[in-house]
SENUPA-615498 format. One record per residue (C-alpha): x negated, y, z negated; residue number from 1; chain; residue in three letters. Coordinates in steps of 0.05 Angstrom, whole numbers. Example, Ala and Ser with C-alpha at 12.3 -4.5 7.8 and 13.67 -1.06 7.14 Angstrom:
2
{{-246,-90,-156},1,'A','ala'} {{-273,-21,-143},2,'A','ser'} 
This chain:
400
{{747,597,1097},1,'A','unk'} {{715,541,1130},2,'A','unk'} {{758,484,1158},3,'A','unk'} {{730,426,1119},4,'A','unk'} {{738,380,1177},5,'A','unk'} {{691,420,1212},6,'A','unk'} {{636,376,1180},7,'A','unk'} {{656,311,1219},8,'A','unk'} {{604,254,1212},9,'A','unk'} {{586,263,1286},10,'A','unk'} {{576,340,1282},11,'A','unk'} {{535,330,1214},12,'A','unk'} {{497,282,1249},13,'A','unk'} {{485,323,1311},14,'A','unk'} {{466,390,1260},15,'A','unk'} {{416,346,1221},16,'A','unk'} {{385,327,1293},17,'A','unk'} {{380,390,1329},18,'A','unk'} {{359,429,1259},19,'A','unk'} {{304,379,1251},20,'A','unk'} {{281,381,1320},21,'A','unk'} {{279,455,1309},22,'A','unk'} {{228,446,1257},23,'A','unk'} {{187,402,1288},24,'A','unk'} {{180,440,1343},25,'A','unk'} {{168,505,1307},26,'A','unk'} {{110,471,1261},27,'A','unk'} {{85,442,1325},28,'A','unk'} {{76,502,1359},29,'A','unk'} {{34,533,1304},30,'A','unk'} {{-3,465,1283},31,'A','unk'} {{-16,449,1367},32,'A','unk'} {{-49,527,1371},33,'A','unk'} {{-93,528,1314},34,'A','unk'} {{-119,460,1331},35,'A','unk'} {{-135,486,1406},36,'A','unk'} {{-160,549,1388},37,'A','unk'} {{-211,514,1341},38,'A','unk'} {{-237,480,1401},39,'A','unk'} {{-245,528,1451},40,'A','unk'} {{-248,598,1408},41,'A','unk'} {{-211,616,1483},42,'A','unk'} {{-153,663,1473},43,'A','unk'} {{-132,647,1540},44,'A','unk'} {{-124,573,1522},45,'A','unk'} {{-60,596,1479},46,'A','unk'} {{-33,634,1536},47,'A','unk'} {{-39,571,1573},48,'A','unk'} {{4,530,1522},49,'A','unk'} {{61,587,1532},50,'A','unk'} {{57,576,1608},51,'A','unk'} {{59,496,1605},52,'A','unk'} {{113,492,1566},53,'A','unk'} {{161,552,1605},54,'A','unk'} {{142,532,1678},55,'A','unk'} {{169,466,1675},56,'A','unk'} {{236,501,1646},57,'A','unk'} {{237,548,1715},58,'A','unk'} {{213,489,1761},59,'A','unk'} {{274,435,1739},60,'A','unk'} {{328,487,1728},61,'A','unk'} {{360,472,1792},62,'A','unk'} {{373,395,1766},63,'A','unk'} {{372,397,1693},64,'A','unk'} {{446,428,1685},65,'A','unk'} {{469,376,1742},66,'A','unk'} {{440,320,1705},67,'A','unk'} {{477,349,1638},68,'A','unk'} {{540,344,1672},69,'A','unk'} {{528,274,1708},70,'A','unk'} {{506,230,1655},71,'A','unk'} {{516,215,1579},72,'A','unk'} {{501,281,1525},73,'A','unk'} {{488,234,1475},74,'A','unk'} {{433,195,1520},75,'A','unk'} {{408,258,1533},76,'A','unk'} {{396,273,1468},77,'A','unk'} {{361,211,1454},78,'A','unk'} {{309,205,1514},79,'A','unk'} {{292,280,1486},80,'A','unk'} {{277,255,1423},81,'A','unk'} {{244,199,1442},82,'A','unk'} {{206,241,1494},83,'A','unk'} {{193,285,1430},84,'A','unk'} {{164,229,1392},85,'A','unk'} {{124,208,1446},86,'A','unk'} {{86,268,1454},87,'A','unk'} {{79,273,1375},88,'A','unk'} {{42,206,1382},89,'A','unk'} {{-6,227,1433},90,'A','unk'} {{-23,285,1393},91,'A','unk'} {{-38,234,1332},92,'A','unk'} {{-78,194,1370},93,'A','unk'} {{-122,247,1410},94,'A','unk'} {{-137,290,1345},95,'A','unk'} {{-165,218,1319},96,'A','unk'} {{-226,240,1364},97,'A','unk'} {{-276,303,1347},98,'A','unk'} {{-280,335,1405},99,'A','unk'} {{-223,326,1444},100,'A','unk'} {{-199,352,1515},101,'A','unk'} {{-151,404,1519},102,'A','unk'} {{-130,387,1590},103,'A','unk'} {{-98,315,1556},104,'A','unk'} {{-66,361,1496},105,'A','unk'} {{-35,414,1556},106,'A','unk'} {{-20,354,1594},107,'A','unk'} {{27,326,1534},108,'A','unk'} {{49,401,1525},109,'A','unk'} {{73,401,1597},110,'A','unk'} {{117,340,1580},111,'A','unk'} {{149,366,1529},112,'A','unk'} {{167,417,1565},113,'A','unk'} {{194,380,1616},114,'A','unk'} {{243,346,1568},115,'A','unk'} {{260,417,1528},116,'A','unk'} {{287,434,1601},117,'A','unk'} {{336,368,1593},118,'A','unk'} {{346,382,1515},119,'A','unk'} {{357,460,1512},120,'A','unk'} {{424,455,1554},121,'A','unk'} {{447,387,1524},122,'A','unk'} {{447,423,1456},123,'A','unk'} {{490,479,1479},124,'A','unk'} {{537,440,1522},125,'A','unk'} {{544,373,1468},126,'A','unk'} {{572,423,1420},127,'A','unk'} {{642,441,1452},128,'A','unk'} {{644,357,1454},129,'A','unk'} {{647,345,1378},130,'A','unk'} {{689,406,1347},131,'A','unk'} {{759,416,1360},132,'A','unk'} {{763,497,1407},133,'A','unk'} {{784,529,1339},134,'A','unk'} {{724,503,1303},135,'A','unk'} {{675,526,1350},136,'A','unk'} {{670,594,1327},137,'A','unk'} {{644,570,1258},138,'A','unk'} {{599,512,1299},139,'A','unk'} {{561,558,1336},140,'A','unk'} {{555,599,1267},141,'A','unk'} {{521,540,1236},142,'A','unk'} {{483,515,1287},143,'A','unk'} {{456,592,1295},144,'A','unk'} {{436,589,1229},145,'A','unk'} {{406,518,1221},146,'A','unk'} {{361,540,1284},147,'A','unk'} {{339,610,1250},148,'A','unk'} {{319,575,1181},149,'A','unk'} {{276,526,1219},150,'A','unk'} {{243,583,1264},151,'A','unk'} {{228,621,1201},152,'A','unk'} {{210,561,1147},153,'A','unk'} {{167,528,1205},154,'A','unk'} {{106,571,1217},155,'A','unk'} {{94,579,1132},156,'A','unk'} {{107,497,1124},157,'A','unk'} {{57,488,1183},158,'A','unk'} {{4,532,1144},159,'A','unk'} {{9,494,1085},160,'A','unk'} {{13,427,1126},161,'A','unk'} {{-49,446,1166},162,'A','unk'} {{-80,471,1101},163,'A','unk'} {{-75,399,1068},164,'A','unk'} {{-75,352,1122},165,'A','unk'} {{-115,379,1182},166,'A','unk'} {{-102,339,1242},167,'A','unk'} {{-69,291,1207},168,'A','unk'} {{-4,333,1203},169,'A','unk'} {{20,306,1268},170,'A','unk'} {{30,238,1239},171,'A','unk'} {{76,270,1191},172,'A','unk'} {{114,304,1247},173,'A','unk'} {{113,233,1281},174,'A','unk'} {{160,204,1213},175,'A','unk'} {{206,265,1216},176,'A','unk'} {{211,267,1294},177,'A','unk'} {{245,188,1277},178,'A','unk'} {{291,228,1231},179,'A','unk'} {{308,267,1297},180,'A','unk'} {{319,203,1332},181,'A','unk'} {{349,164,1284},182,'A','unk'} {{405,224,1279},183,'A','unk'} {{411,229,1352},184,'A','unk'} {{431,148,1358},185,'A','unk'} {{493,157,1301},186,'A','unk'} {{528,213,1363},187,'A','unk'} {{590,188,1399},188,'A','unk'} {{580,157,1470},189,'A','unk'} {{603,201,1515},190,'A','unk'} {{610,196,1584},191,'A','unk'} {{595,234,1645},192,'A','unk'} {{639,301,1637},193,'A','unk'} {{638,300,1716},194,'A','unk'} {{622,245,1754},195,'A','unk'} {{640,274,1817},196,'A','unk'} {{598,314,1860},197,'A','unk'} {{532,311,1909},198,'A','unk'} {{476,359,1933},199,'A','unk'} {{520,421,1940},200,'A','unk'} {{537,416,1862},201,'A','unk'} {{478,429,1833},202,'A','unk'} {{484,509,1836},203,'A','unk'} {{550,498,1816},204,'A','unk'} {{538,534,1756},205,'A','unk'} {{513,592,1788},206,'A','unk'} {{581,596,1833},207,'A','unk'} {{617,596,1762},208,'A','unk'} {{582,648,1738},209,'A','unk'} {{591,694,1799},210,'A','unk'} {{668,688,1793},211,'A','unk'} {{679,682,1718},212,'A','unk'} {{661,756,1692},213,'A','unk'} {{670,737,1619},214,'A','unk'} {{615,687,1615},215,'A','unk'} {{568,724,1673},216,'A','unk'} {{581,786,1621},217,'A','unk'} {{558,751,1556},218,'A','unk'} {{497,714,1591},219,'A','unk'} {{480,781,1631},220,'A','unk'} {{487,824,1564},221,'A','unk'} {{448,773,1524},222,'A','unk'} {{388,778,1574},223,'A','unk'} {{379,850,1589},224,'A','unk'} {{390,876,1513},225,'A','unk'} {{327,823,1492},226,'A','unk'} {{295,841,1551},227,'A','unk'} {{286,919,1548},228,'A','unk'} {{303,930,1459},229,'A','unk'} {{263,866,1431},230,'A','unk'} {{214,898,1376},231,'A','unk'} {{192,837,1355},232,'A','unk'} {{119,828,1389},233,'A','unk'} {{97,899,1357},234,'A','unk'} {{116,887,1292},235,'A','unk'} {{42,875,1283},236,'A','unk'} {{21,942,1308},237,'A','unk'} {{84,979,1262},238,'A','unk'} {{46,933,1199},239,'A','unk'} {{-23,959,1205},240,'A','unk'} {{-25,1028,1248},241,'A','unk'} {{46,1056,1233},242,'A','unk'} {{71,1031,1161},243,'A','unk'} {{2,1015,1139},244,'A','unk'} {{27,948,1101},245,'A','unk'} {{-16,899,1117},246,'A','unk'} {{-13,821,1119},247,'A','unk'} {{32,832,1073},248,'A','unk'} {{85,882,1104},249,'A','unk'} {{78,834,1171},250,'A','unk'} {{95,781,1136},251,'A','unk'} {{160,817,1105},252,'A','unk'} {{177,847,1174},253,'A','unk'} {{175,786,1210},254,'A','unk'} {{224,755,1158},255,'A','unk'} {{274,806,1155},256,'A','unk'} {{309,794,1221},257,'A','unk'} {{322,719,1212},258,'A','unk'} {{334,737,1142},259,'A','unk'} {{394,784,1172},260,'A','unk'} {{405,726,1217},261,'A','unk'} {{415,667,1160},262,'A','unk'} {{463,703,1112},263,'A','unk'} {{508,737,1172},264,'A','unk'} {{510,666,1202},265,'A','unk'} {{532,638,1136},266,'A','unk'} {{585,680,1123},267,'A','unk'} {{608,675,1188},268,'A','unk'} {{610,599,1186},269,'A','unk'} {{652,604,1115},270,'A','unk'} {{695,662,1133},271,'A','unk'} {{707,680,1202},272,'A','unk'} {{747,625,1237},273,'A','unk'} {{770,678,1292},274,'A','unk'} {{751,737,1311},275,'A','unk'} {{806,802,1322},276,'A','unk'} {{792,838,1380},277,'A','unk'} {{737,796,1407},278,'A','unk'} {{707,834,1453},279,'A','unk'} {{714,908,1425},280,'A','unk'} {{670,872,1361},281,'A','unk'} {{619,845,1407},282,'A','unk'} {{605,913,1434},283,'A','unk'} {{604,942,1368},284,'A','unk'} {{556,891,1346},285,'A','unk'} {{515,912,1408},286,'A','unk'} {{521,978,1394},287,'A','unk'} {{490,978,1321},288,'A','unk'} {{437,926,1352},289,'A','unk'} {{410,973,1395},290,'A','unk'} {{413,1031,1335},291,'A','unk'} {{370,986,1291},292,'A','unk'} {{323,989,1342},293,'A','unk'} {{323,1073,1340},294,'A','unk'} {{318,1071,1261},295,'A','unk'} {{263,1019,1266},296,'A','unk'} {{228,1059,1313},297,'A','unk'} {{229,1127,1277},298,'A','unk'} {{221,1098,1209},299,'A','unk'} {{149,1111,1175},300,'A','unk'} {{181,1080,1109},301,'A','unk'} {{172,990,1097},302,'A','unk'} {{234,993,1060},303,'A','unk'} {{269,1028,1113},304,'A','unk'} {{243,992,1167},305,'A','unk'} {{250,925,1129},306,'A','unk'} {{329,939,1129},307,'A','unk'} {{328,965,1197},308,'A','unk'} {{298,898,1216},309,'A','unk'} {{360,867,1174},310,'A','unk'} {{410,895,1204},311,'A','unk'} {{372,883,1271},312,'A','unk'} {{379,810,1268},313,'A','unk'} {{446,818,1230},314,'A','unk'} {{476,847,1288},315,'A','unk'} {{452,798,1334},316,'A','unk'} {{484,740,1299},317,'A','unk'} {{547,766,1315},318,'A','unk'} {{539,772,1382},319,'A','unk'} {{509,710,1391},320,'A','unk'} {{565,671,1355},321,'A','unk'} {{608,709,1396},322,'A','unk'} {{577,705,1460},323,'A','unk'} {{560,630,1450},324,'A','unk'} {{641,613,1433},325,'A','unk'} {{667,658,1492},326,'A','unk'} {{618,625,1546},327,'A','unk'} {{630,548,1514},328,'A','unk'} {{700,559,1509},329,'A','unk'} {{719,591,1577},330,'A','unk'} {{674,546,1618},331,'A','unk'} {{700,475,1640},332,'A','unk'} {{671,421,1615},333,'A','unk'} {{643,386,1687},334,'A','unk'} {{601,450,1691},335,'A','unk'} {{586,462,1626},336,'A','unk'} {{504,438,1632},337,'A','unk'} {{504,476,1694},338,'A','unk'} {{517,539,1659},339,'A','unk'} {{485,518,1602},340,'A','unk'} {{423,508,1638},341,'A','unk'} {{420,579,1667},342,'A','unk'} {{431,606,1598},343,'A','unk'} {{376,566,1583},344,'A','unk'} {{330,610,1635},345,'A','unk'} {{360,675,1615},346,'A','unk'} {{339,660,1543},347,'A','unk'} {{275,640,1564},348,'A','unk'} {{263,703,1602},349,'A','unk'} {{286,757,1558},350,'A','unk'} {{251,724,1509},351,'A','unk'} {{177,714,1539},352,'A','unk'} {{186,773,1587},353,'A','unk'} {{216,818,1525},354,'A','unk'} {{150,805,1489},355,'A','unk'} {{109,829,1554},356,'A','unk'} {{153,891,1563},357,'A','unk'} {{141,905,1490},358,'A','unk'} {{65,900,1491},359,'A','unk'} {{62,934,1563},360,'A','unk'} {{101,999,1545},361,'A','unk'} {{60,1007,1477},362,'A','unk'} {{-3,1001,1513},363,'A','unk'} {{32,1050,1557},364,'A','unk'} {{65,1101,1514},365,'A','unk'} {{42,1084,1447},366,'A','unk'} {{89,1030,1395},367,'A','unk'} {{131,1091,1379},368,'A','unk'} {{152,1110,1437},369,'A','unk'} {{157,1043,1468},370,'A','unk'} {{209,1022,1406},371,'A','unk'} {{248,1084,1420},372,'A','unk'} {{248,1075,1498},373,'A','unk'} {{278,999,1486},374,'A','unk'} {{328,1026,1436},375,'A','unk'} {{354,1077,1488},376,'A','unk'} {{356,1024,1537},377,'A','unk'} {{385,981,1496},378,'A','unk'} {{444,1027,1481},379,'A','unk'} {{446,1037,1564},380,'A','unk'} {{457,962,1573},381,'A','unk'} {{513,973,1525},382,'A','unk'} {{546,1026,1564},383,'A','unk'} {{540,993,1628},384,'A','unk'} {{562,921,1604},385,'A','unk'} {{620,957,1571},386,'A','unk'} {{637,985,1644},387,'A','unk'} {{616,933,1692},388,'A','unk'} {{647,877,1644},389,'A','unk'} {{708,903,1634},390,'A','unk'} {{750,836,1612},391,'A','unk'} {{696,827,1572},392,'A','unk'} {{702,881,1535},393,'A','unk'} {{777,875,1532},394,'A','unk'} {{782,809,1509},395,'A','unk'} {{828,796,1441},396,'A','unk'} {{807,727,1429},397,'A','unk'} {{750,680,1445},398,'A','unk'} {{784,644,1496},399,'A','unk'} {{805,684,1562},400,'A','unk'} 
């Protein structure tokens, strides 16, 4: 069961900030697309709004963990909610116009990302800072959770939104992002968690992660199973050429996996305060990852595919809650924005770049076979990480 004291003021305060900051962002995206596509009718433009807000993320990773670990998480937080706020303001005020320029709207995009490089490995590094080390197991649960309801909820809330309010939405998102702010203020101080160190210390993290197999292993799995098995991006080709569904069917498919996602998280968060065997169930989790890929893939069935999909992002829960307790908890706390900020990139690649491998090898092979190909390489990134991380693999508890 969940330890009660889990739900400090300081880590409900810090779960109400990050999960509405979640939201925001998610609605954002959709509301910030629509509104540029309506101006331009360019299809590139929205591959532009990708690329403003990842480059930023590549081009400060070398000082973003450094600054993490050098100055205040808490004031951290709050310049990337204010940032946040900012931007949500300038969007207000520019949509006021009728025919406004899109370089000013990617300009404010590019700032954002900017402080999403600061905030992304803040939020993973503040974490370990306001739960006790047997707590964090369930934290990372939660957090997991809050941050797949609001990337689900978002996009529907922002059709409605944009449905009844237009441009005007972003002065809605301007009162919640103070909710965001306001929640971000009640955190702790907390002080530099190393205020030692010059030049040389900024790939710090990267020299961690070459001696520390554990955490290399969970970062390194995380990034090459998204990378090569992600099925999301065709899900729109499965809807209409392969399961014939429709709108509809999409709409299903695309919920499924966070659906598998939420209740996996929550019971983890309520039940599973350790983990036996740590390692031997991340692999296993792995392992039935990448064979809810195959079924997904061979499947001509919604229902079947619709659990496939479950289980899909089922599985992955897991291994994120694992993975995110093993790295927090067996990496010091002086480098924990370093690391945190690399994890950071390898998200943010296996993410964007899993999308482009997706849509490549379907234009290549065909969806089917490009589903199946990911699943087999899926299950080969099992196999290997299973022999190239072998402490991984034979880790009993979280903590090495």
């Amino acid at each position: 069961m969940t330890d009660s004291r889990l739900f400090s003021s300081q880590f409900s305060w810090f779960l109400l900030g990050r999960g509405v900051f979640s939201t925001i962002e998610s609605i954002m995206g959709v509301a910030f697309a629509w509104h540029l596509y309506q101006l331009t009718k360019d299809p590139f433009d929205l591959a532009l709004v990708g690329l403003f807000q990842i480059v930023p993320v590549y081009l400060l990773f070398p000082i973003t963990g450094w600054v993490v670990d050098h100055l205040s998480r808490s004031k951290i937080l709050v310049l990337g909610a204010t940032a946040q706020l900012t931007v949500l303001v300038g969007f207000a005020l520019l949509m006021q116009t009728a025919d406004f320029n899109k370089w000013w709207l990617l300009s404010l995009i590019s700032i954002y990302g900017c402080a999403k490089a600061f905030m992304s490995p803040t939020l993973q590094a503040t974490l370990p800072n306001l739960v006790k080390p047997h707590q964090l197991n369930q934290a990372v649960a939660i957090t997991s959770t809050v941050w797949n309801i609001a990337l689900t909820i978002g996009p529907f809330v922002a059709g409605l939104l944009i449905a009844l309010l237009d441009r005007n939405i972003y002065w809605l998102l301007v009162f919640a992002a103070c909710g965001t702010l306001t929640s971000f203020l009640q955190l702790p101080a907390m002080g530099p968690a190393n205020a030692a160190g010059g030049k040389r210390d900024l790939l710090g993290g990267l020299r961690f992660l070459k001696q520390n197999q554990v955490v290399f292993g969970s970062l390194a799995l995380d990034l090459f199973i998204v990378l090569l098995g992600s099925v999301v991006a065709l899900l729109p080709v499965y809807a209409a050429d392969i399961l014939h569904v429709g709108p509809e069917g999409l709409g299903l498919l695309r919920a499924m996996p966070a659906a598998g996602a939420v209740l996996m998280g929550i019971y983890l968060s309520r039940f599973k305060t350790e983990f036996a065997q740590t390692g031997t169930t991340l692999f296993n989790a792995l392992f039935i990852f990448a064979g809810s890929i195959l079924v997904f893939g061979l499947s001509t069935n919604i229902w079947i595919s619709a659990v496939a999909l479950f289980v899909y992002g089922a599985s992955d829960m897991i291994s994120v809650v694992i993975r995110g307790a093993v790295v927090q908890l067996n990496t010091p706390d002086a480098l924990r924005g370093r690391v945190s900020a690399a994890n950071s990139i390898f998200i943010a690649s296996s993410n964007q770049l899993g999308d482009f491998r997706a849509g490549s090898a379907a234009a290549a092979l065909g969806p089917v076979n490009a589903t199946l190909a990911g699943g087999i390489c899926a299950f080969a990134v099992v196999i290997a990480g299973s022999y190239w991380f072998k402490d991984l693999r034979q880790l009993k508890t979280l903590e090495k």
